[in-house]
Backbone bond lengths (Angstrom), bond angles and torsions (degrees), N, CA, C in turn:
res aa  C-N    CA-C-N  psi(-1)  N-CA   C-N-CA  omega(-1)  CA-C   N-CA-C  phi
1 X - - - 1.463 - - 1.531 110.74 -
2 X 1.028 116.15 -41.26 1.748 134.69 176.28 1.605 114.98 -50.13
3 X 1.840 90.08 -34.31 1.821 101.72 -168.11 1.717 104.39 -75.66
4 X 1.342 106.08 -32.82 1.584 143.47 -167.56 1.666 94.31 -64.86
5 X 1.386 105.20 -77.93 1.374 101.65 -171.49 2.195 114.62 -71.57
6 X 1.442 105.33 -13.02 1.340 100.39 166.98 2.003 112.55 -70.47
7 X 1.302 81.86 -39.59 1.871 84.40 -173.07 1.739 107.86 -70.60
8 X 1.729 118.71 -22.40 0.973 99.64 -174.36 1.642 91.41 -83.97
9 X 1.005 120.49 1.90 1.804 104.41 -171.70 1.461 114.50 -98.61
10 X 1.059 89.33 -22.45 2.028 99.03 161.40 1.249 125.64 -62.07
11 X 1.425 123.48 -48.64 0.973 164.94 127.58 1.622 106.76 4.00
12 X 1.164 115.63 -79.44 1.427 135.86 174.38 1.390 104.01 -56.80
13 X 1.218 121.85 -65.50 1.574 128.79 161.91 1.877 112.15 -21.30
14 X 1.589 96.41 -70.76 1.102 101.48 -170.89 1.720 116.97 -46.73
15 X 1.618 103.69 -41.05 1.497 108.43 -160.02 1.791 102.04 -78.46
16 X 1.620 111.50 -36.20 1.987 122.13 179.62 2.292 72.20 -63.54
17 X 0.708 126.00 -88.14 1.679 116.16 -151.41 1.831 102.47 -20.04
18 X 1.488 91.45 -55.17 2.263 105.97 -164.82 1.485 93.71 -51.72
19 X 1.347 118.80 -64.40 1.654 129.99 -178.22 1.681 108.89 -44.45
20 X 1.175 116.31 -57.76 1.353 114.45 178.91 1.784 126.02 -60.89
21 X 1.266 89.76 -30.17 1.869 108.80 -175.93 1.759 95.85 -101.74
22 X 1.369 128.39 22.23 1.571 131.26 173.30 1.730 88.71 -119.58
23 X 1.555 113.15 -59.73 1.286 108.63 -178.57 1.655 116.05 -58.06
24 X 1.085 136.21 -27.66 0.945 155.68 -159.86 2.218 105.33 -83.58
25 X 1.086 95.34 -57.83 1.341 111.58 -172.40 1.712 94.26 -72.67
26 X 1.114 112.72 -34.92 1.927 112.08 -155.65 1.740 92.21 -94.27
27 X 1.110 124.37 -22.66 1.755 120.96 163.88 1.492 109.99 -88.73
28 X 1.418 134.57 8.36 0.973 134.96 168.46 1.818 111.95 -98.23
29 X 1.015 99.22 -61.53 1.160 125.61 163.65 1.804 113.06 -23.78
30 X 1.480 84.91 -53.42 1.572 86.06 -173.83 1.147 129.88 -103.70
31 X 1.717 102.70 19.50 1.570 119.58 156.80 1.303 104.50 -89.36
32 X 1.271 131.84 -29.41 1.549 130.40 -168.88 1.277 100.98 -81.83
33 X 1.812 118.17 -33.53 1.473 105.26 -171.34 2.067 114.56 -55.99
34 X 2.136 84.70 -46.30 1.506 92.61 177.78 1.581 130.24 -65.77
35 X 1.291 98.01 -1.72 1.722 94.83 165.15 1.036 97.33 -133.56
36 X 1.313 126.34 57.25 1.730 129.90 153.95 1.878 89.33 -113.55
37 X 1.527 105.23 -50.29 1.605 81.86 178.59 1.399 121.15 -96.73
38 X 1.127 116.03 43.28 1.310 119.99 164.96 1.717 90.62 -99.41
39 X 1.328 120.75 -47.39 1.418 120.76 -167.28 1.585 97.07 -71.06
40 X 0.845 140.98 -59.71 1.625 144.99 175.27 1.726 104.48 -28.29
41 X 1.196 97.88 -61.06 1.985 116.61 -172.08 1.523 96.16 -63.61
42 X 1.379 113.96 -61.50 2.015 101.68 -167.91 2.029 106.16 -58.66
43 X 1.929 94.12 -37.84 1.710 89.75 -176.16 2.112 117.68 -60.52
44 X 1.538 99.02 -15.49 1.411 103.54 -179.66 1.368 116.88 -88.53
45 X 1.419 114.09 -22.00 1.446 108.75 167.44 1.186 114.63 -83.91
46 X 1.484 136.82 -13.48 1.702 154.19 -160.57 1.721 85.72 -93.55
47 X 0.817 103.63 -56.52 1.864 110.61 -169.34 2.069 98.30 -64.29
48 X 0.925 117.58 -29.08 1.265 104.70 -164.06 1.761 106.68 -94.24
49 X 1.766 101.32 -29.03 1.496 118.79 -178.73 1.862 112.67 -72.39
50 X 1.730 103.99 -14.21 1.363 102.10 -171.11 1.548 91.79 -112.15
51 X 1.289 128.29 -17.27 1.615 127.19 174.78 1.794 87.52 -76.13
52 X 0.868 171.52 81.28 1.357 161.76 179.09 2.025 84.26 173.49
53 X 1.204 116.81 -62.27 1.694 122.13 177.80 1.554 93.57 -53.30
54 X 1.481 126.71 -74.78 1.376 96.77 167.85 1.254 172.09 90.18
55 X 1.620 68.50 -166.95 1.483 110.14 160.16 1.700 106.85 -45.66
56 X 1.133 111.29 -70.59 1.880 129.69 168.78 1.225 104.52 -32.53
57 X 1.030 117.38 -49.22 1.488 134.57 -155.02 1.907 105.30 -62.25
58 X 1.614 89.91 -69.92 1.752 101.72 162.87 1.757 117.06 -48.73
59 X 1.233 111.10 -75.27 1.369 104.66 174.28 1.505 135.76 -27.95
60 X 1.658 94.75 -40.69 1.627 96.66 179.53 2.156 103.96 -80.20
61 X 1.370 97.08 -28.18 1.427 97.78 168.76 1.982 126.68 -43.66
62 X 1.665 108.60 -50.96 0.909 129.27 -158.99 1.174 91.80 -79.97
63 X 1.504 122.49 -61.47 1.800 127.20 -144.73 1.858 98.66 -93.72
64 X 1.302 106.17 3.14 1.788 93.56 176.95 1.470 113.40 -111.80
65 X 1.655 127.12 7.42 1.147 131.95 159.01 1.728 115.89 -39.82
66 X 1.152 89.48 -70.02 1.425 100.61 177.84 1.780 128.97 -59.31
67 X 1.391 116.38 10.40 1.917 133.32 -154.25 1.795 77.63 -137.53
68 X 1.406 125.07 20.08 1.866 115.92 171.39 1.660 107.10 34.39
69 X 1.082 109.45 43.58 2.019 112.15 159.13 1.459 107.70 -53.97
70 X 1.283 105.26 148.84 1.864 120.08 -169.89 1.866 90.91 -96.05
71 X 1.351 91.80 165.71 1.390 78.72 171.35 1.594 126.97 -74.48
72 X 1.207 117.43 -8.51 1.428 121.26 168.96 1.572 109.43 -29.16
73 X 1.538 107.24 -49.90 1.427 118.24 -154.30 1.930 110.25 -83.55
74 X 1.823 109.58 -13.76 1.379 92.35 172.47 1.297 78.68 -110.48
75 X 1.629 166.88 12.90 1.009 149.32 159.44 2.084 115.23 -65.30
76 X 1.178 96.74 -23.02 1.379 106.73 -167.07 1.262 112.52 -114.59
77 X 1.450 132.08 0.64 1.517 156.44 131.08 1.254 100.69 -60.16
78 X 1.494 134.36 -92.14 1.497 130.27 172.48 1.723 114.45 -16.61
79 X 1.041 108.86 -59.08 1.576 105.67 -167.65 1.764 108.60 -78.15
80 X 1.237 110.90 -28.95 1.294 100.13 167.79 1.508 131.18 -83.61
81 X 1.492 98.36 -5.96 1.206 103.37 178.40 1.431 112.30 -88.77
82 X 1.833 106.70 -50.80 1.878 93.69 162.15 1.048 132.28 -41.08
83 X 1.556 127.91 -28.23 1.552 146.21 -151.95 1.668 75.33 -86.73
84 X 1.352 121.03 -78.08 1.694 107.66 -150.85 1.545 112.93 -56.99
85 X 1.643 121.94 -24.25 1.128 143.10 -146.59 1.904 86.53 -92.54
86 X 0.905 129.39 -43.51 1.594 138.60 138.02 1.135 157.77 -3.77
87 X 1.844 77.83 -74.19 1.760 92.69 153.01 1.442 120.25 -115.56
88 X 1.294 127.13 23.71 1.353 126.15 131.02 1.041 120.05 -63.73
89 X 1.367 123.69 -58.47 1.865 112.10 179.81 1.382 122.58 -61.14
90 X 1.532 114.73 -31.18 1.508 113.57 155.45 1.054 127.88 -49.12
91 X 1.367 117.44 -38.71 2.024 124.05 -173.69 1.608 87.23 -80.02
92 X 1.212 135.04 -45.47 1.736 116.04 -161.88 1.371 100.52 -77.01
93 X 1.358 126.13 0.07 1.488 124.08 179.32 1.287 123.83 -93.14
94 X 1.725 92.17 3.13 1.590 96.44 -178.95 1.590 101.88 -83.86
95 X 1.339 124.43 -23.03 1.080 133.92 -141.56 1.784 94.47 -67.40
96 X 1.458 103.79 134.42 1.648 101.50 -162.52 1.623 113.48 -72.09
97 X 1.654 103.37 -34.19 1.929 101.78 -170.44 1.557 82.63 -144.84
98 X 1.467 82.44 147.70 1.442 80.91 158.51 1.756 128.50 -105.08
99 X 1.750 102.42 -29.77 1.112 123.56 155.63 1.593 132.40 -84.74
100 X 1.105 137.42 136.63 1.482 138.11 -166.24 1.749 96.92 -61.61
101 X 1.304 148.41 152.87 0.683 144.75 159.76 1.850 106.30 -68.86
102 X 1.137 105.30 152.29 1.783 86.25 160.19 1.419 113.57 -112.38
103 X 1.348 146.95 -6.72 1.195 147.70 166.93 1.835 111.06 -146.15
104 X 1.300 118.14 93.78 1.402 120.39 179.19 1.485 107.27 -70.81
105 X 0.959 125.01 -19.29 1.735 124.42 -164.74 1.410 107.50 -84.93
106 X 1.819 122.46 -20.45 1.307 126.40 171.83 1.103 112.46 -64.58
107 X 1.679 116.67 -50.89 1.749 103.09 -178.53 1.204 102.43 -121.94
108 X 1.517 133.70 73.62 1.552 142.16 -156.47 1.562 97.31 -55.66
109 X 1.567 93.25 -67.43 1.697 111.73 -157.85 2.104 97.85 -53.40
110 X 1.289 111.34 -38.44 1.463 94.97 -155.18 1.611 104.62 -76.98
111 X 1.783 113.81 -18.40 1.942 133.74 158.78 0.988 102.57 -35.18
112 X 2.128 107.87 -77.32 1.296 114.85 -157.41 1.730 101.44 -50.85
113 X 1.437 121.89 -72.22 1.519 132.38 177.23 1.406 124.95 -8.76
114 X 1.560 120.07 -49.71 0.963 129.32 146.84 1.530 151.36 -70.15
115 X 1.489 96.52 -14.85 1.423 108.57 171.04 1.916 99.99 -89.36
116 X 0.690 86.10 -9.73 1.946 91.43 -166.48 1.832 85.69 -83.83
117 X 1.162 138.00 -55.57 1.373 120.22 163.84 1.234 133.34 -87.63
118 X 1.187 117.58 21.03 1.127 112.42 146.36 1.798 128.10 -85.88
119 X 1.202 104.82 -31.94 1.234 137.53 178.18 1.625 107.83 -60.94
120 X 1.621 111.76 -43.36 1.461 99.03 -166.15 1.778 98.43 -95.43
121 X 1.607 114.69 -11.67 1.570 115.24 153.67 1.455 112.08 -59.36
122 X 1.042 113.25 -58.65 1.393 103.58 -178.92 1.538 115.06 -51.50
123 X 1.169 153.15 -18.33 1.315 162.66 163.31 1.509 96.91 -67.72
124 X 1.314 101.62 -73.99 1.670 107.91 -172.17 1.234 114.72 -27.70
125 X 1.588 126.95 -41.92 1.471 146.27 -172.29 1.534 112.14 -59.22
126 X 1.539 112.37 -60.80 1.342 127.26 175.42 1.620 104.76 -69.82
127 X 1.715 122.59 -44.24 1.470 109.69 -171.82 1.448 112.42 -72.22
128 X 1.259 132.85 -32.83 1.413 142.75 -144.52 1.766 95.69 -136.90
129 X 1.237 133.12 -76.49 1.391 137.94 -155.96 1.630 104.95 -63.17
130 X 1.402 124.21 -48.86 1.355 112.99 -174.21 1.771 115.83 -77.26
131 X 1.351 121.01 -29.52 1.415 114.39 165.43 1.416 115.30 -39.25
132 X 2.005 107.44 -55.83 1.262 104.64 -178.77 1.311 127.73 -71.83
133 X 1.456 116.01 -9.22 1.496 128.30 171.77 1.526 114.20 -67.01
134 X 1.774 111.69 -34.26 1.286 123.27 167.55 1.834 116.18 -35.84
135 X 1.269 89.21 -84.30 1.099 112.04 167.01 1.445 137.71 -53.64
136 X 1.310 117.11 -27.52 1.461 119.19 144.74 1.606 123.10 -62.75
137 X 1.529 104.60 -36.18 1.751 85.50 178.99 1.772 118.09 -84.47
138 X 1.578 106.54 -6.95 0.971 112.71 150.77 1.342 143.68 -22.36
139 X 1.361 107.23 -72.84 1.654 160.96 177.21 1.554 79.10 -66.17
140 X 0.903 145.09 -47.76 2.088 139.38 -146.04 1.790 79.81 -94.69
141 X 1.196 129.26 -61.59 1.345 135.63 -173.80 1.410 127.28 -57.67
142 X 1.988 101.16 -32.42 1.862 86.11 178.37 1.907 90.32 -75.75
143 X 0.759 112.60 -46.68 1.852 123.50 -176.90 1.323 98.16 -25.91
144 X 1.594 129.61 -67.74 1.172 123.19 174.82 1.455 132.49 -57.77
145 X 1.407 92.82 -25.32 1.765 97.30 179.95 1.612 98.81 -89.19
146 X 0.786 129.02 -9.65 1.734 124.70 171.35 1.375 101.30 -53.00
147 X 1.194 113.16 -68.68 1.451 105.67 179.96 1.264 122.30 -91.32
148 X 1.363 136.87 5.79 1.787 131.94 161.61 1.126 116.71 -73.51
149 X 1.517 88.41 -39.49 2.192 98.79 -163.06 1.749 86.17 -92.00
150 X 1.574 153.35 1.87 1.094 146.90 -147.24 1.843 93.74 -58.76
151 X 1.223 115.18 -60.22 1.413 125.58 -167.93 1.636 115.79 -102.51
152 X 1.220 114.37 27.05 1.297 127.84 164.46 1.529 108.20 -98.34
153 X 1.520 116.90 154.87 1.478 118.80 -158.41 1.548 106.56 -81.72
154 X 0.964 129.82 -174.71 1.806 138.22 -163.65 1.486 102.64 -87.44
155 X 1.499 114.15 -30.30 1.305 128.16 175.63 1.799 117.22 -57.90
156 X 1.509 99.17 -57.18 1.320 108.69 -176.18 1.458 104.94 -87.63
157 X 1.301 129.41 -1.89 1.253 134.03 176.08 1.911 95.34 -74.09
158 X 1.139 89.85 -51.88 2.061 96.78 -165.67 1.661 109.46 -49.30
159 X 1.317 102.47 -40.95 1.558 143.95 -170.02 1.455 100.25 -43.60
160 X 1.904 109.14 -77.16 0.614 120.65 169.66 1.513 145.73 -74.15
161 X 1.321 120.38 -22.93 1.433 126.90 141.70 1.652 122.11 -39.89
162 X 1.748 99.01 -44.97 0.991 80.39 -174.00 1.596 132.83 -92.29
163 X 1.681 117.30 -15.46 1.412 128.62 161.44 1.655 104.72 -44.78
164 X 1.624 122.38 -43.51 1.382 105.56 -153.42 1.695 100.43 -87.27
165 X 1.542 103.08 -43.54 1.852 86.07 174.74 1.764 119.20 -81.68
166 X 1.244 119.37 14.66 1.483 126.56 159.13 1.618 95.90 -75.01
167 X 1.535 113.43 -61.89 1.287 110.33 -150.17 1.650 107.11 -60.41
168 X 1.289 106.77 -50.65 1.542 129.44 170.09 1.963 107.75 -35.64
169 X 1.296 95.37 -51.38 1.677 112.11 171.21 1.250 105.77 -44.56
170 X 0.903 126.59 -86.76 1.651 155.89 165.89 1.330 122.29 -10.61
171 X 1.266 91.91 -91.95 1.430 111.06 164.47 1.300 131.70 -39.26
172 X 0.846 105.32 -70.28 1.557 122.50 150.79 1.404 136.23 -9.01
173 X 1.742 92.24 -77.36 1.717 102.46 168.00 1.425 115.31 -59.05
174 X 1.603 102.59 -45.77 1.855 99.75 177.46 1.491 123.25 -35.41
175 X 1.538 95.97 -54.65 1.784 129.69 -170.70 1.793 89.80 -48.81
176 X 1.495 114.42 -56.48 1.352 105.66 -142.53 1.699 96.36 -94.62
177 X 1.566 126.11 6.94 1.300 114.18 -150.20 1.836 69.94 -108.43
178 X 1.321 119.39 -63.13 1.654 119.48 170.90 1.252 103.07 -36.84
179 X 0.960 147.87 -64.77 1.564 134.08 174.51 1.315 116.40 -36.23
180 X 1.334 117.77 -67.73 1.627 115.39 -173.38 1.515 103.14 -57.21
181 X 1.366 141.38 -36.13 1.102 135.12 -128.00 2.204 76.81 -103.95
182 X 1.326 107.28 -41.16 1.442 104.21 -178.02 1.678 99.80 -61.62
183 X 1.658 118.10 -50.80 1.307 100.09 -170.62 1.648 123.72 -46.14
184 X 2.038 101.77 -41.92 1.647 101.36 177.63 1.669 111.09 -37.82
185 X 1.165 108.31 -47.55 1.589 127.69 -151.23 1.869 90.84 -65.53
186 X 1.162 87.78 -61.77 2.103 93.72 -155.05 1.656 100.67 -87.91
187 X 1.302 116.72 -46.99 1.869 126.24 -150.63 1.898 82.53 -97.15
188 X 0.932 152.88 -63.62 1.310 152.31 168.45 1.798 123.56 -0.21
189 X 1.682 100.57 -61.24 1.075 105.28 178.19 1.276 114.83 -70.18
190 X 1.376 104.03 -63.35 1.575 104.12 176.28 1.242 126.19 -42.80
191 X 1.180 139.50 8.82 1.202 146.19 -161.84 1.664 86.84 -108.97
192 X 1.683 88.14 -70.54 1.554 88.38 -158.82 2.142 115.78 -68.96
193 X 1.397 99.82 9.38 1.636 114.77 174.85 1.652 94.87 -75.47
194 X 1.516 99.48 -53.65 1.588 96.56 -174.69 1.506 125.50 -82.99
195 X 1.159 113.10 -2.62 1.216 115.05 157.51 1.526 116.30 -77.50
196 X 0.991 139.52 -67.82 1.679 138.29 130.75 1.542 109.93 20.36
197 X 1.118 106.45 -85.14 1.681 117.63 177.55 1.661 99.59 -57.82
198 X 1.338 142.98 -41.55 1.252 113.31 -167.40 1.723 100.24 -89.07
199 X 1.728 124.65 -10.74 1.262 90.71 -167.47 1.708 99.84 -89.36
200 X 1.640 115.81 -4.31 1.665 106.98 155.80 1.177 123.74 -23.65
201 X 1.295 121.13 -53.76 1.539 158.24 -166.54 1.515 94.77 -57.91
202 X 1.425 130.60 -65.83 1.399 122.56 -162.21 1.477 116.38 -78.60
């Protein structure tokens, strides 16, 4: 009778563990889903805002042959165009799954493992990658203005140097300081959920 009521208590054990590690995985899960399409949604408007850049991009290629451009002017098209072409494939690489999992609780630890680097790339991008993106499209812009602004006066030269690396300044830091401050908020926890779940594991 003793063996009876030990096996049914294991038993019970076993199934509160399955229930707890189902609840557990399916509230995890469905923080990653909601900032998978947040990352999906910002990468589809990024993809459509730099197909429109471009777009610009070609046109000014084709129709300024004939206006004797120095090479400054396809040197600084080229580089800005690899640069965006760059960090588009970087931003769609944040993207966490591409397929739905169908049961995370079967192989928790090898989910969590992988969501845990994807997660601290995705940080890496906003802490480290977009400063230097700053400053690279920078670098793509005096290049181009070498030869646009070439025969424009010192005045409108200052003018314009200086709106685009103000704006770049600016903009920029705002862009990336709201980012970090959203990652604390949203990308933070989840991190430290899946860290949790993998040190179960050891």
């Amino acid at each position: 009778m003793n063996d009876f009521n030990d096996l049914q208590n294991d038993w019970k054990s076993v199934s509160s563990n399955e229930l707890q590690r189902k609840a557990q995985s399916d509230s995890l899960f469905g923080k990653l889903k909601k900032l998978q399409l947040k990352i999906v949604f910002g990468n589809l408007l990024m993809s459509i805002s730099f197909a429109i850049v471009f777009a610009v991009f070609i046109w000014l290629w084709n129709e300024n042959p004939l206006k004797g451009r120095s090479d400054n002017f396809y040197l600084g098209l080229t580089f800005m165009f690899i640069l965006l072409s760059v960090t588009l494939a970087m931003m769609w690489y944040r993207v966490l799954f591409w397929r739905t999992p169908n049961d995370i609780s079967e192989n928790m630890k090898a989910f969590a493992t992988k969501m845990l680097k994807k997660l601290h790339y995705f940080k890496w991008i906003t802490n480290f990658f977009m400063p230097v993106y700053l400053v690279l499209l920078a670098v793509g812009m005096t290049i181009y203005f070498q030869d646009v602004l070439r025969e424009a006066s010192l005045q409108f030269k200052l003018i314009a140097y200086g709106m685009t690396y103000a704006w770049l300044l600016i903009v920029g830091f705002i862009i990336v300081r709201k980012k970090q401050r959203k990652n604390n908020k949203d990308v933070d926890p989840i991190i430290e959920n899946l860290e949790e779940v993998l040190a179960n594991f050891k």
